[in-house]
N, C-alpha and C positions, 0 to 999 in steps of 0.2 A: 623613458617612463611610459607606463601602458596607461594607454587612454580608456576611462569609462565606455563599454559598449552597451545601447540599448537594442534591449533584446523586446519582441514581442512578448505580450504574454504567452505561457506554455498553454496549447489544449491538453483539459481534465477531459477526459469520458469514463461512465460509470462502466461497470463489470458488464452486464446488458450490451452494452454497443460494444464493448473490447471483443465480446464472443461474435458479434455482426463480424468486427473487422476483419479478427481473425478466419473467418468464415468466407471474407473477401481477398485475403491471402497476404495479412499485415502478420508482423512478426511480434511476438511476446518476450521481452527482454526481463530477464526477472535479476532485479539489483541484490537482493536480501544473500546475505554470506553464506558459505556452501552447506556451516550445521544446519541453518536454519533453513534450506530446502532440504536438507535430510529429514528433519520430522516433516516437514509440511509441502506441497511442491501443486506446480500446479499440471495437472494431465491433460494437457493439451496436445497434440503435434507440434515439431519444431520448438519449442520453449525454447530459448536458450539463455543459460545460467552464467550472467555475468557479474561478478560480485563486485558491489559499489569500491572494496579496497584491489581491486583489479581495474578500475573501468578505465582509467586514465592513460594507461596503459597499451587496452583492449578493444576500445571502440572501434578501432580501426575497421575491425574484423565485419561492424555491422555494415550492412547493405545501405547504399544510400536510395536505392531505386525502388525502396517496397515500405509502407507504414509498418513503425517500430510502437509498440504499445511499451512502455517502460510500468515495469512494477514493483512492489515491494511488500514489506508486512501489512501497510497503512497505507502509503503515500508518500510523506513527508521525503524518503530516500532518493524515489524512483524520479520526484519532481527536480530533485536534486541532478541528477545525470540526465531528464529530459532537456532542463536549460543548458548542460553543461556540453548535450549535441546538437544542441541550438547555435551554441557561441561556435562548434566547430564547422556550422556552415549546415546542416543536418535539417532539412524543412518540413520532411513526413515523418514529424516524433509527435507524442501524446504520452501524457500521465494516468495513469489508471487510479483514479478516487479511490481511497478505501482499501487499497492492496486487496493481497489476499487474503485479507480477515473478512471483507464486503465479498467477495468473488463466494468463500465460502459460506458466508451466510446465505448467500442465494442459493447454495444448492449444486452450485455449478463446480464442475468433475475435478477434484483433487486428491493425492495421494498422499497416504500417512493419516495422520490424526491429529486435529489441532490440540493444543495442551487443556487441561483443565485445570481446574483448584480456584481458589481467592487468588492468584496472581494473574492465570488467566484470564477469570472473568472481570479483572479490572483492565486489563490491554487490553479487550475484546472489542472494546468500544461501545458496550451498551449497560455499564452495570450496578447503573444508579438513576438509570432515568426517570421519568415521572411516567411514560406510558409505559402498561404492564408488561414485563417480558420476563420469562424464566430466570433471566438473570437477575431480573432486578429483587427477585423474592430470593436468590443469592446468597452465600457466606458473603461476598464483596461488598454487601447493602449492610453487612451487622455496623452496629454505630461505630466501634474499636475499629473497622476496614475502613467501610465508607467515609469517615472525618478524613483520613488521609488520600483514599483516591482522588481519580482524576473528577469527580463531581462534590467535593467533597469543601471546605472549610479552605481548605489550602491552594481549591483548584481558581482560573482567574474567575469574577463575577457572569461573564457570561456562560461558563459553564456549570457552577453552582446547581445542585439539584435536578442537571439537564440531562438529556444523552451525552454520553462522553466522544460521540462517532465525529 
């Protein structure tokens, strides 16, 4: 029977310090499946595109002796295979906050084009919030969108009327 392992918590670093590191000569593991770095990717040197239903697989391949920045559309994925190279022994891994939806709201170098429409400005993460941003004046804010996004009647009480990031 496998025994519960406690793991540390994972380091989160925002987009900001991911470009420090990479700058320091840490590695960018991008989890998000191979369509979806076909429309969106991140232009950096070295990326390397490991897709979360590959990883288990594939880790192998990463280096243990350089920081591995792990990332995804948001998060939620990348956090997922940073503890998953945590449990294999893996000590220089970090979660990049925010994926590449924060990476590109700052501005910082990506290839392709993010999606538009009311679907994407509801996954974007910003499209009902209460401080003013282009999205929030939005198709995704019309009352028939917004009741059902992620700020919306259905979303949990903390994010209610909030940013959705």
């Amino acid at each position: 029977m496998n025994a519960p392992v406690d793991l540390p918590q994972a380091r989160e670093v925002c987009p900001t310090t991911t470009r420090r590191l990479l700058g320091e000569g840490a590695l960018l593991v991008d989890v998000r499946e191979r369509t979806e770095v076909a429309r969106l990717a991140f232009d950096v040197p070295g990326v390397v595109v490991m897709p979360l239903s590959e990883f288990e697989q594939r880790f192998a391949e990463l280096p243990r002796d350089c920081d591995l920045v792990l990332a995804c559309e948001s998060g939620p994925r990348s956090l997922k295979a940073t503890y998953f190279l945590m449990f294999q022994g893996y000590t220089r891994v970090a979660n990049m906050d925010g994926g590449i939806q924060k990476w590109a709201r700052k501005g910082y170098p990506v290839q392709g084009t993010r999606a538009t429409g009311p679907d994407a400005l509801a996954t974007a993460g910003s499209c009902c919030g209460t401080a003013p941003t282009a999205a929030a004046t939005g198709p995704c804010c019309a009352p028939a969108t917004a009741a059902s996004s992620c700020c919306g009647p259905a979303a949990t009480p903390q994010r209610q009327g909030g940013s959705c990031c």
